[in-house]
DSSP file (Angstrom, degrees, kcal/mol; ACC not computed):
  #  RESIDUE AA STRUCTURE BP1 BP2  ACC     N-H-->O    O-->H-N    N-H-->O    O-->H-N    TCO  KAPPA ALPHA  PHI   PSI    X-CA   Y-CA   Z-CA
    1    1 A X              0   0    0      0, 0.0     0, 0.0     0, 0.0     0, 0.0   0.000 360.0 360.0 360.0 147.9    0.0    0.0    0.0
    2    2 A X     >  -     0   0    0      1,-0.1     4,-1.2     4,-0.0     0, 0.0  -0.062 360.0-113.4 -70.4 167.4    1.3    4.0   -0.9
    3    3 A X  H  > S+     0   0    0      2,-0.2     4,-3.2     3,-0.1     5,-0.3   0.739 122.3  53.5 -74.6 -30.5    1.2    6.1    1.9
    4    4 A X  H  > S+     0   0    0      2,-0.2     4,-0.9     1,-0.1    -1,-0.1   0.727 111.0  51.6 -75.7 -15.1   -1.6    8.2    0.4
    5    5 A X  H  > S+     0   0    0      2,-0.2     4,-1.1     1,-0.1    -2,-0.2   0.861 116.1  42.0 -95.2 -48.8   -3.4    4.6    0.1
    6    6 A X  H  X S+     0   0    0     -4,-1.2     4,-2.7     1,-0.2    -2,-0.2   0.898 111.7  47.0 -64.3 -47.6   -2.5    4.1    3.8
    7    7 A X  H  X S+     0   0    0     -4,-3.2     4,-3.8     2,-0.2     6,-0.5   0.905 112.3  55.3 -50.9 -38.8   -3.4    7.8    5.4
    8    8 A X  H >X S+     0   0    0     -4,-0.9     3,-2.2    -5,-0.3     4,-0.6   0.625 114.2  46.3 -54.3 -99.0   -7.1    7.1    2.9
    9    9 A X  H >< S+     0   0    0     -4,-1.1     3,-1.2     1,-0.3    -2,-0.2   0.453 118.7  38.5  19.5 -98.0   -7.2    3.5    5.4
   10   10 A X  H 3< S+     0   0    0     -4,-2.7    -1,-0.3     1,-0.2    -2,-0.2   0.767 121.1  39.9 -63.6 -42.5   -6.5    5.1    8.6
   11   11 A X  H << S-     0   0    0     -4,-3.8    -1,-0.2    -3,-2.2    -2,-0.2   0.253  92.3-130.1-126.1  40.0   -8.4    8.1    8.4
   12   12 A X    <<  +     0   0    0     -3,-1.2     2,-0.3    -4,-0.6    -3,-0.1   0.722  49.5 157.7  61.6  37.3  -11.8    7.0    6.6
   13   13 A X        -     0   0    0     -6,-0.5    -1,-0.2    -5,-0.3     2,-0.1  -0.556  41.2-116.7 -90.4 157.0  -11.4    9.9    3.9
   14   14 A X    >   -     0   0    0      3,-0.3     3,-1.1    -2,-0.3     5,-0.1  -0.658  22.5-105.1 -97.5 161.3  -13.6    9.0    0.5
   15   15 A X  T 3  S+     0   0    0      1,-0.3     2,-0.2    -2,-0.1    -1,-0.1   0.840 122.4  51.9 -48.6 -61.3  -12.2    8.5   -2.6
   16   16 A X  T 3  S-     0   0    0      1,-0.2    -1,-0.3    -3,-0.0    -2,-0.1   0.121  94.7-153.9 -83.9  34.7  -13.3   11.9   -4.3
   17   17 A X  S <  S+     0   0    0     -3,-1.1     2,-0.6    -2,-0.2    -3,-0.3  -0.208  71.7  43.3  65.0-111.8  -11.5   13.8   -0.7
   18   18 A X  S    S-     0   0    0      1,-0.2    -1,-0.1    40,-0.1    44,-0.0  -0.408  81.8-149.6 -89.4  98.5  -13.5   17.3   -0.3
   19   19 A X  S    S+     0   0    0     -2,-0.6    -1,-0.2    -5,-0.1    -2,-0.0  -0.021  72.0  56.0 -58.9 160.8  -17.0   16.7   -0.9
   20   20 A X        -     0   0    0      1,-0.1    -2,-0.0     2,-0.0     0, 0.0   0.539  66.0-167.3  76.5 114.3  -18.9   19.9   -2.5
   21   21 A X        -     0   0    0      2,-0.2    38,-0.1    40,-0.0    -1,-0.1   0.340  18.8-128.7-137.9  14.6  -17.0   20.4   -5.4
   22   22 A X        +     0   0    0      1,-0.2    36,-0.1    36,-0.1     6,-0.1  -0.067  53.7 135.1  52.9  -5.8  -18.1   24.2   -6.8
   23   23 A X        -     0   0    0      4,-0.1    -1,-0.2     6,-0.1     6,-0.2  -0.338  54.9 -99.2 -88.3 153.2  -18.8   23.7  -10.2
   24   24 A X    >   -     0   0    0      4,-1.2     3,-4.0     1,-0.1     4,-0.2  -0.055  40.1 -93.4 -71.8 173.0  -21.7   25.0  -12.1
   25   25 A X  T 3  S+     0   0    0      1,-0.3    -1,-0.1     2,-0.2     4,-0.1   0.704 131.2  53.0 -60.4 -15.5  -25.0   23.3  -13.1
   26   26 A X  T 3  S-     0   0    0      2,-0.4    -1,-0.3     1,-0.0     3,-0.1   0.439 120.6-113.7-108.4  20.4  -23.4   22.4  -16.2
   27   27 A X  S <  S+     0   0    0     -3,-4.0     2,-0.3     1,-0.2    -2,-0.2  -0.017  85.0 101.0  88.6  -7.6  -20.3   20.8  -14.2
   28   28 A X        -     0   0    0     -4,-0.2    -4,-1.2    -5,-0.1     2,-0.5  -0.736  58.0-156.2-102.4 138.0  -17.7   23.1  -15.3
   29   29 A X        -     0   0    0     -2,-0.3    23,-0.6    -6,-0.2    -6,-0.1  -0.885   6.0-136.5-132.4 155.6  -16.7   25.7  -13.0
   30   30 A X     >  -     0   0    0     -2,-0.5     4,-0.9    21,-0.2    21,-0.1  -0.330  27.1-118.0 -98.9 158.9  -14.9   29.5  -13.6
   31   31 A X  T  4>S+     0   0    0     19,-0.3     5,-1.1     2,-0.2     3,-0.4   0.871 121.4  48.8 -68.0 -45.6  -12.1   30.9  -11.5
   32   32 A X  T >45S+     0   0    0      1,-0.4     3,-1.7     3,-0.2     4,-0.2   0.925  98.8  67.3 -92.9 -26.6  -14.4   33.6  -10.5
   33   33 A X  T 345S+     0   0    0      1,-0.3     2,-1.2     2,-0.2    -1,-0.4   0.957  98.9  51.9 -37.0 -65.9  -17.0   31.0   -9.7
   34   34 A X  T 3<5S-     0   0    0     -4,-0.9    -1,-0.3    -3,-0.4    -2,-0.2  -0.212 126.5 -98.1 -79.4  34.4  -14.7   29.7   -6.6
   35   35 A X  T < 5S+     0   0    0     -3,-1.7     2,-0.2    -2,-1.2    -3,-0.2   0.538  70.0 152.3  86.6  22.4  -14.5   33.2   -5.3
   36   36 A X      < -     0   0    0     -5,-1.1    -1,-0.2    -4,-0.2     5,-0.1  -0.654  56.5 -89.4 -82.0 141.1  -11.3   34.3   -6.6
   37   37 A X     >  -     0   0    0     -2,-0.2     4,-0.5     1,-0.1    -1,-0.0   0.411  27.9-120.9 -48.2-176.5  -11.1   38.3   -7.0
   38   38 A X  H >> S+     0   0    0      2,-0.2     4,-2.9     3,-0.1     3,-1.1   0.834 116.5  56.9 -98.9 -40.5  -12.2   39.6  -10.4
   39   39 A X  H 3> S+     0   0    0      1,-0.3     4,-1.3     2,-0.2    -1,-0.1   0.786 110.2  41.4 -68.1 -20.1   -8.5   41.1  -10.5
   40   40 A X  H 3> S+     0   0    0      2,-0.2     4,-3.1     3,-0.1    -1,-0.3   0.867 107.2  59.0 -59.1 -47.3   -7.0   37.7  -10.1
   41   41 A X  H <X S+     0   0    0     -3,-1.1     4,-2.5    -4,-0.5    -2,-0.2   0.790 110.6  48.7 -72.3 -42.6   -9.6   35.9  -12.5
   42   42 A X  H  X S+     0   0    0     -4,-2.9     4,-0.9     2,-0.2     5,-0.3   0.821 108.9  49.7 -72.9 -84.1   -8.0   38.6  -15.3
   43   43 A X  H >X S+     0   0    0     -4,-1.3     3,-2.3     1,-0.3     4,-1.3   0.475 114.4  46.7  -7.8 -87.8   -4.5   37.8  -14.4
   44   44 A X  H ><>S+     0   0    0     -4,-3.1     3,-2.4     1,-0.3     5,-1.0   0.689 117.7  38.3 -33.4 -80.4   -5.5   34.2  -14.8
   45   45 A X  H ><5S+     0   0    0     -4,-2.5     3,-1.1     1,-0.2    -1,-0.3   0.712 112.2  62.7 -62.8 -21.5   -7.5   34.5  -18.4
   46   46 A X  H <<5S+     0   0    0     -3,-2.3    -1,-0.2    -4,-0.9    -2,-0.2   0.821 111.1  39.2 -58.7 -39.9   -4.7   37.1  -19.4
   47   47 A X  T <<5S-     0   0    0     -3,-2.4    -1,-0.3    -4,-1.3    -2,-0.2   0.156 122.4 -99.4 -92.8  35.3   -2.5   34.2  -19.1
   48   48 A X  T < 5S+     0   0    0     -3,-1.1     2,-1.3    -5,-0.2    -3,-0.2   0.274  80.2 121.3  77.8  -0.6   -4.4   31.3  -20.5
   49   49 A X      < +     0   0    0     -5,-1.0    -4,-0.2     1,-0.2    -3,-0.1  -0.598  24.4 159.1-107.0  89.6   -5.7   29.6  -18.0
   50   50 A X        +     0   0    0     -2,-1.3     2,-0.4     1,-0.2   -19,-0.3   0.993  59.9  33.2 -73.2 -76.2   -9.3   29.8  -18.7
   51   51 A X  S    S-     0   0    0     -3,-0.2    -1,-0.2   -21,-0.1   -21,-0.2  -0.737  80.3-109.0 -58.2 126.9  -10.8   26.7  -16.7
   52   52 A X        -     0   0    0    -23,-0.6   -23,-0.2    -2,-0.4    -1,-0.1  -0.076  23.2-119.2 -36.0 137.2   -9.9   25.2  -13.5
   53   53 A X     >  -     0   0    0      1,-0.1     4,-2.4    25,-0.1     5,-0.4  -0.218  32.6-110.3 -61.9 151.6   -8.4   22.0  -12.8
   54   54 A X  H  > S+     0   0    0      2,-0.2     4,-1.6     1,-0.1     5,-0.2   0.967 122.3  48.8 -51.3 -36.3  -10.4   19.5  -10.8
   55   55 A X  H  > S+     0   0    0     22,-0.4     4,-1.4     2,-0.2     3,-0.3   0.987 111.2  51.8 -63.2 -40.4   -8.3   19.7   -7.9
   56   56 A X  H >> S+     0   0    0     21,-0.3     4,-3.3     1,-0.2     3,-1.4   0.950 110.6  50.1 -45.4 -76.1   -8.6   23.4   -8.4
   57   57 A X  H 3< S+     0   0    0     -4,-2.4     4,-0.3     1,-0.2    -1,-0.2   0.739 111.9  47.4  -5.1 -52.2  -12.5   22.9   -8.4
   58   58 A X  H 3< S+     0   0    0     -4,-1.6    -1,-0.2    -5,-0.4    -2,-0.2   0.740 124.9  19.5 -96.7 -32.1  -12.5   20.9   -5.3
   59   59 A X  H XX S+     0   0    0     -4,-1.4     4,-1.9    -3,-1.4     3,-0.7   0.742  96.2  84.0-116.0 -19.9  -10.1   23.1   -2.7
   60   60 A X  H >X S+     0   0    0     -4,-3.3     4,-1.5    -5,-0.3     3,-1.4   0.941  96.7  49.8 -58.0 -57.1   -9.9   26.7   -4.0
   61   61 A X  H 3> S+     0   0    0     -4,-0.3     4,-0.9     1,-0.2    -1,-0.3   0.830 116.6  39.1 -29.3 -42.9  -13.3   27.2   -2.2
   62   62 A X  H <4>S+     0   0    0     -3,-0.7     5,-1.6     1,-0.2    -1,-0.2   0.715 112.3  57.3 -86.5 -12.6  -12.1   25.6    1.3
   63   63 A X  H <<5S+     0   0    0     -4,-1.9     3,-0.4    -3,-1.4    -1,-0.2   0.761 109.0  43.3 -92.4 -45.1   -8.9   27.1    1.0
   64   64 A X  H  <5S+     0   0    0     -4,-1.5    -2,-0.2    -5,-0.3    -1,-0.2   0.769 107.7  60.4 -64.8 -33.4  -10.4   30.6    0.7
   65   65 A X  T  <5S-     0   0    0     -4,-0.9    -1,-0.2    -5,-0.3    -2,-0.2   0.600 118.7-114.9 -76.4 -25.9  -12.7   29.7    3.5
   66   66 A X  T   5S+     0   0    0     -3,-0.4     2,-0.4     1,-0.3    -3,-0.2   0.491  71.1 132.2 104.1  -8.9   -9.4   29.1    5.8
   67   67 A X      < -     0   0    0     -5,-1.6    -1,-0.3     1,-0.1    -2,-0.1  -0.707  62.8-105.1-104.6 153.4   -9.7   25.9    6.3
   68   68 A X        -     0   0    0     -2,-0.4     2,-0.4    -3,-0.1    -1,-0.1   0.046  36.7-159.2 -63.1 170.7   -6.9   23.3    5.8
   69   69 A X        -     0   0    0      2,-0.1     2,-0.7    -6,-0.0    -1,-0.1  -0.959  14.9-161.5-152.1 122.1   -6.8   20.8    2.5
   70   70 A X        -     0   0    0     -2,-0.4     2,-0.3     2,-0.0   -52,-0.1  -0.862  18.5-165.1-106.9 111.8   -5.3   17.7    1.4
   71   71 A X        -     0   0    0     -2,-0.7     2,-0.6   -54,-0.1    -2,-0.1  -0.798  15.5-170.8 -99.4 150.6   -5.1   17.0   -1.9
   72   72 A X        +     0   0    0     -2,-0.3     2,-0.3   -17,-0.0    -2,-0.0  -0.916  32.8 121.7 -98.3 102.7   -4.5   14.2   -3.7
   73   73 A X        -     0   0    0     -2,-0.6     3,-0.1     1,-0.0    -2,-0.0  -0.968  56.5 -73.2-162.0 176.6   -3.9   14.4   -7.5
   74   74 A X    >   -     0   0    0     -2,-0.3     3,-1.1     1,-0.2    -1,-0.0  -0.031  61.6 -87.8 -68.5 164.2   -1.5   13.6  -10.4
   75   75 A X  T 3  S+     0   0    0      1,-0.2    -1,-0.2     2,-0.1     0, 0.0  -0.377 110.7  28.4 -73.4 162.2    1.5   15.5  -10.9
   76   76 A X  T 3  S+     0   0    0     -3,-0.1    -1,-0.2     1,-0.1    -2,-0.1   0.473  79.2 112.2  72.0  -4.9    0.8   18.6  -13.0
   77   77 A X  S <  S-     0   0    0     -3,-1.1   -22,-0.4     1,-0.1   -21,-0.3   0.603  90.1 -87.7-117.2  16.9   -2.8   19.4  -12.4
   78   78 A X  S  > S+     0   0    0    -23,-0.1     4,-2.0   -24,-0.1     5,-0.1   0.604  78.9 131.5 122.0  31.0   -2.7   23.0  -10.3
   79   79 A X  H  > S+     0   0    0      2,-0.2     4,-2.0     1,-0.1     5,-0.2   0.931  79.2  45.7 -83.4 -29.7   -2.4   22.0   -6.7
   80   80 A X  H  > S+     0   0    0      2,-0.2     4,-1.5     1,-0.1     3,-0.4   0.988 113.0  49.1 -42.9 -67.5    0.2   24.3   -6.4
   81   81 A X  H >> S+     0   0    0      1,-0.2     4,-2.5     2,-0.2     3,-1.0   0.950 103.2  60.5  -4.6 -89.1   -1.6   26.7   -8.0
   82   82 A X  H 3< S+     0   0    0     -4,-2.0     3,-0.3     1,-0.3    -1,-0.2   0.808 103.7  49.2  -2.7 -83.1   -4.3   26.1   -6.0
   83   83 A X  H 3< S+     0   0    0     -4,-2.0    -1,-0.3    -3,-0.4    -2,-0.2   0.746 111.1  50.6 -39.2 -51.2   -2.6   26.9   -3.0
   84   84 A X  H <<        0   0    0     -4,-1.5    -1,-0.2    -3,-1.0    -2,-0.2   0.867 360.0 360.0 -62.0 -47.6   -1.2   30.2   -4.3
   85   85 A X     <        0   0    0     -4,-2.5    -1,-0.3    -3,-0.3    -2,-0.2   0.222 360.0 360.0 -65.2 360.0   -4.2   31.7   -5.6
């Protein structure tokens, strides 16, 4: 077993982590959607990044909120990010 395989084991967290996951009715969710500032939300589309990752999706709300996150996801898909924003 991984370690993230083991911590999931030990501390009963479900597969898809942060339950509530922001996106809009049509599943896809916006930067500005997850509360991020409008001036941030230009930065971001000024450099390309027009949609969120999932992981993005799934912590930028709780992250804003204050509250701690573990994510689990593939290398490459904005948890840094995430975090930054």
């Amino acid at each position: 077993m991984t370690v993230s395989e083991n911590f999931v084991a030990d501390n009963g967290v479900s597969g898809s982590g942060v339950s509530g996951n922001g996106a809009s009715e049509n599943g896809q969710a916006s930067f500005a959607e997850l509360g991020l500032s409008e001036s941030r939300v230009e930065l971001l589309t000024a450099l390309g990044f027009s949609q969120p990752t999932e992981i993005q999706v799934r912590s930028i709300p709780h992250l804003l909120a204050g509250k701690d996150v573990l994510g689990l996801a593939q290398t490459g898909t904005g948890k840094t990010a995430a975090f930054a924003l």
